[in-house]
C-alpha positions as CSV (number, residue, x, y, z in Angstrom):
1,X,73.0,126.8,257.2
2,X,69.7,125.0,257.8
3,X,71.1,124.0,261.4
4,X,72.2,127.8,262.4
5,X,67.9,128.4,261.1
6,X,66.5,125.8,263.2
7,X,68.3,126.6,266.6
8,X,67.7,130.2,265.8
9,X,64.2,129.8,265.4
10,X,64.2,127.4,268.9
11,X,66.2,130.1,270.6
12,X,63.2,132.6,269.2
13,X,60.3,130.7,270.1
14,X,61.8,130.3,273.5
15,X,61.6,133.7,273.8
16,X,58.0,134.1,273.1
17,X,57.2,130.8,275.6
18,X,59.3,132.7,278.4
19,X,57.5,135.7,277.7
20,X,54.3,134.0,277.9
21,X,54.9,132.2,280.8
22,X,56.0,134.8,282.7
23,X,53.2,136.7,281.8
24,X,50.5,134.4,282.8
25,X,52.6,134.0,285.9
26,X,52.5,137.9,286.4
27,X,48.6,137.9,286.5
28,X,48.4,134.8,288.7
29,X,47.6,134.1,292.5
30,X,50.7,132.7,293.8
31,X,48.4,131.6,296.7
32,X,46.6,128.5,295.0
33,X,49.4,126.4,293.7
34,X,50.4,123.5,295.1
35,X,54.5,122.7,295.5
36,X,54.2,120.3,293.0
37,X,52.7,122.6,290.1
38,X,55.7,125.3,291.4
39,X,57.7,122.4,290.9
40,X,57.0,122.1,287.6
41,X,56.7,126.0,286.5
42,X,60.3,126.5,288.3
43,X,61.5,124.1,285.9
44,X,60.0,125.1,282.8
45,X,61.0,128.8,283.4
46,X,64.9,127.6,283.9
47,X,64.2,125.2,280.8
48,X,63.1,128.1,278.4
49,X,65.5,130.7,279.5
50,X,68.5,128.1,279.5
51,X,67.6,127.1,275.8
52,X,67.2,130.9,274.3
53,X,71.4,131.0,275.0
54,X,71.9,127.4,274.6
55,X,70.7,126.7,270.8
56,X,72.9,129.4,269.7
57,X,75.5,128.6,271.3
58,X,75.8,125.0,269.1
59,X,75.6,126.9,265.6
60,X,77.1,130.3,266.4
61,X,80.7,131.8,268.4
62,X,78.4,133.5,271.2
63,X,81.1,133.0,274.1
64,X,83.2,135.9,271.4
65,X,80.5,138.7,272.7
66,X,82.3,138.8,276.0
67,X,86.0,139.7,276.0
68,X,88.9,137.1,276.2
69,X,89.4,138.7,279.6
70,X,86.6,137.7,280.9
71,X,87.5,133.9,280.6
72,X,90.9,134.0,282.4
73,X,91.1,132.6,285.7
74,X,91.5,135.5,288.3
75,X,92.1,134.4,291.9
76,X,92.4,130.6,291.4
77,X,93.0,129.7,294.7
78,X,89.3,131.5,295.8
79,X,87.8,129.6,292.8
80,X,89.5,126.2,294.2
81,X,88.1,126.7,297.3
82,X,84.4,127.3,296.1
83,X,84.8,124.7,293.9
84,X,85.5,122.3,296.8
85,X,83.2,124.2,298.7
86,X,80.0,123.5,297.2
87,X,81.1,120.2,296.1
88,X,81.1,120.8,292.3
89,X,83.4,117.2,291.7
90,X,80.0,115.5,292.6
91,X,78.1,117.2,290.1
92,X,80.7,116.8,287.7
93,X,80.3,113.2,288.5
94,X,77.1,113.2,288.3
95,X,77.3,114.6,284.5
96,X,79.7,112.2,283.3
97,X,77.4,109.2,285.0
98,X,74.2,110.4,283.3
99,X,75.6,111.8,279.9
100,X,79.1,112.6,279.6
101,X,80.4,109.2,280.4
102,X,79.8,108.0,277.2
103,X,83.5,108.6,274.5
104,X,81.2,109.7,271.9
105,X,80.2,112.6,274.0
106,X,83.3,113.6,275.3
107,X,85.3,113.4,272.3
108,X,82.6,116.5,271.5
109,X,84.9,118.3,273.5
110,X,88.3,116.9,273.7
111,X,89.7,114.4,271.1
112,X,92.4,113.6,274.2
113,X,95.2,114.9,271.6
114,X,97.1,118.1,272.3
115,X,96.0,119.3,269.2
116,X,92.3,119.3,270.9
117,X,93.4,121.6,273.4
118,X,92.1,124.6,271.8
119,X,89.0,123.3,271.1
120,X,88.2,122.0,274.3
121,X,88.7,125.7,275.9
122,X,86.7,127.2,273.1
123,X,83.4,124.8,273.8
124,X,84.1,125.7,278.1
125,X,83.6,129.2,276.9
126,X,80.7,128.4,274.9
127,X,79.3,126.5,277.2
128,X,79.9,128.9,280.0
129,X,78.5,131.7,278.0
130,X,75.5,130.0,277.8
131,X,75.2,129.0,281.0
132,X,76.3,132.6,282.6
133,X,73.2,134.4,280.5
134,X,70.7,132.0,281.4
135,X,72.1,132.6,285.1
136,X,70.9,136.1,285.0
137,X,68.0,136.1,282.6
138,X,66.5,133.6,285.0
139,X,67.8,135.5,287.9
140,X,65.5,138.9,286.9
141,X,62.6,136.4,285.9
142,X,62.4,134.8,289.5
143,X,62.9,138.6,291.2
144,X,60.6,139.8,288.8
145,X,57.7,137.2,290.2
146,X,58.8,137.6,293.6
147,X,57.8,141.0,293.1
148,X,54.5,139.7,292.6
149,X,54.3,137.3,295.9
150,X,55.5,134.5,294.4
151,X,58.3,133.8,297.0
152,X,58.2,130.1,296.9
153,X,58.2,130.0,293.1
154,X,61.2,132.0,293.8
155,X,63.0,129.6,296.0
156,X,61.9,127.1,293.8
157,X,63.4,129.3,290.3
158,X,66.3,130.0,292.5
159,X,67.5,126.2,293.7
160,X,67.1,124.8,290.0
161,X,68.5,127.9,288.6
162,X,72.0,127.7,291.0
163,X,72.5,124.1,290.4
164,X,71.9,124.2,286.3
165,X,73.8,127.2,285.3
166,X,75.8,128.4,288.5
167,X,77.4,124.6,289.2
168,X,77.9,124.4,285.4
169,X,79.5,127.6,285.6
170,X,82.3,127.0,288.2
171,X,82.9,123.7,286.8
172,X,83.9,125.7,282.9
173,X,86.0,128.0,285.2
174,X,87.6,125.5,286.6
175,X,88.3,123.2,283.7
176,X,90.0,126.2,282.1
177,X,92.1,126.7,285.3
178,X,93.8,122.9,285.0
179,X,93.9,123.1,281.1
180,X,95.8,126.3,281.7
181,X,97.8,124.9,284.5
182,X,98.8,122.0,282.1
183,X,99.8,124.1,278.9
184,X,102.1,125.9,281.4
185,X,103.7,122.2,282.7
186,X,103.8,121.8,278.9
187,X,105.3,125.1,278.0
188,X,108.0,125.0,280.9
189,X,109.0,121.5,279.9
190,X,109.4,122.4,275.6
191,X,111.6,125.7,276.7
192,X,113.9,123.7,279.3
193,X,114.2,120.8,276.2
194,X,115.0,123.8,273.9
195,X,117.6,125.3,276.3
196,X,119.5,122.0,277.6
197,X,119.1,120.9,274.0
C-alpha cells in the first residue's frame, strides 16, 4: 500500500515539474540557449513525462486501460522488418549490457520456466504501456514548443524521445511476437503428443 502512495505521488509531482517546465519553456527565447543547455532541457522533459506513466506502471495494472487487442501482433512480418530496420537488436544489446544483463534483473521478468510465460507478456505490456503514453505526451510537449520557435529543442525532444520510448516500444512488440510464436511451437507439439498418444 505505502509503495502504490509513493509512486503515485512521484507520478503527481511529475506532473506538476512537466507542467512547470514546459511553462517556463513557453515564455522563453528559444534564441539564447546554447546546444548544451537544450541538451539538457530535452532530456529532462522526456525524463518527467516518461516517469508520470512509468511509477504507476510498477504498483498498478495500467497496460489493462488499453484493450487486449491492442497488444496482439498484427502484420509481423512489417514489424520484423522495422525491427531489423532501425536496428532495435543493438539497443536491446545495449540494455542487457548496461542493466538487464544482470539474472537478478531479468528474472524481474522471466523466471526462465514455462510457468513465467504469463508474466513475462504481462510486464511487455506494462512496460509498453508506459512507454507508448510517454511517446505521445512527449510528442504534444515538443510540437507544443515548436509552436513557440523552439525547433531545435524540438529535434533535440524528438531524437531522445524516439530512441527511449519508440525503440523500447518495438522491442515489447516484438518480444511478444517470439513468445507467441513459441507458445504456438509448444501448443502444436502437446496436441500432436495428445493425438499419436
Amino acid at each position: 500500500m505505502l509503495r502504490k502512495i509513493l509512486f503515485t505521488t512521484f507520478s503527481l509531482f511529475l506532473i506538476y515539474r512537466s507542467y512547470d517546465l514546459l511553462l517556463q519553456l513557453w515564455r522563453h527565447d528559444p534564441s539564447t540557449d546554447s546546444h548544451l543547455e537544450l541538451l539538457v532541457v530535452a532530456f529532462l522533459i522526456n525524463l518527467f513525462e516518461t516517469g508520470i506513466f512509468a511509477f504507476p506502471g510498477f504498483v498498478y495494472p495500467t497496460s489493462r486501460l488499453l484493450g487486449s487487442s491492442y497488444y496482439e501482433a498484427r502484420h509481423p512480418h512489417r514489424l520484423e522488418r522495422l525491427y531489423q530496420l532501425l536496428g532495435v537488436d543493438y539497443f536491446k544489446k545495449a540494455l542487457l549490457f548496461v542493466f538487464w544483463g544482470r539474472p537478478k534483473q531479468r528474472q524481474k521478468y522471466f523466471n526462465g520456466k514455462r510457468s513465467g510465460i504469463d508474466n513475462l507478456i504481462f510486464q511487455a505490456n506494462q512496460s509498453e504501456f508506459g512507454h507508448l503514453g510517454a511517446l505521445i505526451l512527449i510528442s504534444l510537449s515538443g510540437l507544443a514548443l515548436l509552436g513557440r520557435g523552439h525547433w531545435q529543442l524540438f529535434a533535440y525532444i524528438t531524437a531522445i524521445n524516439i530512441v527511449g520510448n519508440g525503440y523500447p516500444i518495438l522491442m515489447q512488440r516484438h518480444h511478444r511476437l517470439r513468445v507467441a510464436r513459441l507458445r504456438r511451437r509448444h501448443n502444436h507439439q502437446y496436441f500432436s503428443e495428445i493425438e499419436t498418444g
